[in-house]
C-alpha positions in Angstrom: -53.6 22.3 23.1 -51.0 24.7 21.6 -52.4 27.5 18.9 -51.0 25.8 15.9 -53.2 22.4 16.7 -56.2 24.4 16.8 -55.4 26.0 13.3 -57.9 25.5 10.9 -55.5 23.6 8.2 -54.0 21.5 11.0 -57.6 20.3 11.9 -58.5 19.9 8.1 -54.9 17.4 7.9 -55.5 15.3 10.9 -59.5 14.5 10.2 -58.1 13.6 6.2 -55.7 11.0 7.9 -57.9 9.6 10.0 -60.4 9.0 7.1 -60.1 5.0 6.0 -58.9 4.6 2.7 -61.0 2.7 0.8 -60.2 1.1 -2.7 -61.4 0.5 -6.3 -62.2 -3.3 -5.6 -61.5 -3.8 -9.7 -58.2 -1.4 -9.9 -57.3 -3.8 -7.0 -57.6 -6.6 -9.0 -56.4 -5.0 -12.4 -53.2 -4.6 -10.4 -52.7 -7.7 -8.3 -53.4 -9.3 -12.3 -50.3 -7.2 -13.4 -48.6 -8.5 -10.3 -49.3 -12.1 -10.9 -48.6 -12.0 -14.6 -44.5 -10.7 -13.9 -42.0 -13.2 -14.3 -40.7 -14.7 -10.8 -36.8 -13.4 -10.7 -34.9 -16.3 -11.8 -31.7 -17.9 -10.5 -28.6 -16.3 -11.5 -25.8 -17.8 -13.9 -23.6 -19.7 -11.6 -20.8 -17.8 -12.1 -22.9 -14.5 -10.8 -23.7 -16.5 -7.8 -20.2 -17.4 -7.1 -18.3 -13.9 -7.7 -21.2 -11.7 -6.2 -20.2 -9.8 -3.1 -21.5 -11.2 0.1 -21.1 -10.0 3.2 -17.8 -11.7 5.7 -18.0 -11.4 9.6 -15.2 -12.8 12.0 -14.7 -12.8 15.3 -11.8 -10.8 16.6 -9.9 -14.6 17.7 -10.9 -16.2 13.9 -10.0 -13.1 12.4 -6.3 -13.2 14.1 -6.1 -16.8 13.6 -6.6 -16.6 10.0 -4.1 -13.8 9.4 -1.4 -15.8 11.7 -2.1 -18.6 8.9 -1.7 -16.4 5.8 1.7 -15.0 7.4 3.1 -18.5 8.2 2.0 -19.9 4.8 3.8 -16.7 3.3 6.6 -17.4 5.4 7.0 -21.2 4.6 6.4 -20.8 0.9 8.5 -17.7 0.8 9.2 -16.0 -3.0 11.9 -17.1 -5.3 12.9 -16.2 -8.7 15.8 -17.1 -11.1 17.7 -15.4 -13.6 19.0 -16.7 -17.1 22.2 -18.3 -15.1 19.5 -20.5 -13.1 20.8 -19.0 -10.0 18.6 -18.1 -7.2 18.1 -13.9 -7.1 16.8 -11.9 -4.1 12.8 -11.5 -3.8 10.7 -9.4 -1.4 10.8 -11.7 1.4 14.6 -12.4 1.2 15.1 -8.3 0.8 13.5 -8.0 4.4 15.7 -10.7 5.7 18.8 -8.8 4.1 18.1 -5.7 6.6 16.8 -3.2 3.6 13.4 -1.7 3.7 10.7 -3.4 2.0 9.2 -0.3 -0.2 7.8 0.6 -3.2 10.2 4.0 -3.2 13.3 2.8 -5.0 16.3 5.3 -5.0 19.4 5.4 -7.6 22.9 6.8 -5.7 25.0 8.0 -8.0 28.7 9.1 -6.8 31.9 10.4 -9.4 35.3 8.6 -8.6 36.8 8.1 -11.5 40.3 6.8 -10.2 38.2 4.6 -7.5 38.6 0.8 -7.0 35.8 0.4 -4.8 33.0 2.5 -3.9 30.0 1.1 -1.1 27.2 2.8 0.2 26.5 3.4 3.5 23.8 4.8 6.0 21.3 4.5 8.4 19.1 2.2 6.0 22.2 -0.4 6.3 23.5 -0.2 9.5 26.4 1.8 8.3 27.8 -1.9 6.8 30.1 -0.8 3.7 30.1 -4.5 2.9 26.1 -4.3 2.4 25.8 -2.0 -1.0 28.7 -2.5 -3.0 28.1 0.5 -6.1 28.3 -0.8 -9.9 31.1 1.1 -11.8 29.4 2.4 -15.4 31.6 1.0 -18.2 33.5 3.8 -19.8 33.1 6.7 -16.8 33.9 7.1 -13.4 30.1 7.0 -12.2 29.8 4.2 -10.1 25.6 3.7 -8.6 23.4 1.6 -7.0 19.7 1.1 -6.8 17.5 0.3 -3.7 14.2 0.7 -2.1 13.7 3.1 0.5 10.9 3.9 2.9 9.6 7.2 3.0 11.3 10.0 5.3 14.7 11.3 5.7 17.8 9.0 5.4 21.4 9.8 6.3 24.2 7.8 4.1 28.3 8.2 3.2 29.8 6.9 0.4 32.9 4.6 1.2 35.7 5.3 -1.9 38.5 2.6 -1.1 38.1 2.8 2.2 37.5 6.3 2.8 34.3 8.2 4.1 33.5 10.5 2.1 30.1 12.7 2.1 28.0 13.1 -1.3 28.7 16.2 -3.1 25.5 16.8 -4.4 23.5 16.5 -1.4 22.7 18.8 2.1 24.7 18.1 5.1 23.3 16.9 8.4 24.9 18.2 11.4 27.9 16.0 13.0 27.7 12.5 12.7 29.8 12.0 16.0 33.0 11.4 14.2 34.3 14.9 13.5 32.2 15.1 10.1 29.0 15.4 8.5 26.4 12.9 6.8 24.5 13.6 3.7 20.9 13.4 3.6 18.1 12.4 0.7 14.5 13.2 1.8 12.4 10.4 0.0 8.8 10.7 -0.8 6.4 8.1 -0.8 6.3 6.3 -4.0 9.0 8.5 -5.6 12.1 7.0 -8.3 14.6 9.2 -7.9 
């Protein structure tokens, strides 16, 4: 035996918890009486039973399975709105499908020509197609913009002015984009409107 089981106070702990407890056979009874006399828990409202959490376990197959099913009912359902004209405009599935990002970043481009016909947007977020973003003229100025979503990161873009690349202005230069000239760039953070 070590010294600290032959202490005194360690003796005097281990002979009370051997002791047998014995108990008040009436406060036994006063409090199996107070047991008996609570109400049994009743059954819930039906629509606590329905919402209340409970917990969901799939195997690793069901579990793939059932997300395979969600994504093809997504896909053959697909999302479609229409504007006053009743014509068909772009949703969320049909933006992925167009090539542009799927994000909840949206960016505004914003380019001065004021003697410009045409003005597209270009980068890396469009394959460099000036035929893809076409930019909106503002009535009454030269500014011509456009508005897409963006995924976070760093994005190199031109703007095309009647045919001509031409970088933004406004915005740093990447190095040499292989052609003799340079891209702009627009850093774009997560959930940003810019």
């Amino acid at each position: 035996m070590t010294e600290s089981e032959l202490h005194p106070y360690v003796e005097l702990i281990a002979r009370e918890a051997r002791r047998p407890v014995v108990t008040d056979p009436a406060a036994r009874e006063r409090i199996m009486t107070a047991v008996r006399a609570e109400p049994l828990p009743g059954r819930s409202p039906f629509w606590r039973r329905v919402f209340e959490p409970r917990p969901l376990t799939l195997s690793p197959a069901l579990g793939g399975l059932l997300a395979a099913g969600l994504v093809g009912i997504g896909i053959l359902v697909g999302e479609r709105s229409t504007n006053r004209d009743g014509r068909v405009m772009a949703g969320p599935s049909s933006m992925a499908a167009s090539g542009l990002p799927v994000s909840d970043t949206v960016v505004k481009f914003v380019f001065l020509a004021p003697q410009a016909a045409n003005v597209s947007l270009v980068g890396d977020f469009n394959g460099w197609d000036a035929t893809k973003m076409p930019m909106v003229r503002t009535p009454h100025s030269g500014l011509w913009t456009v508005t897409l979503p963006l995924t976070a990161g760093r994005h190199l873009y031109q703007f095309v002015v009647d045919g001509t690349w031409i970088p933004d202005p406004n915005a740093p230069l990447a190095g040499d984009d292989g052609f003799g000239g340079a891209n702009s760039v627009r850093l774009v953070q997560k959930g940003s409107r810019s």
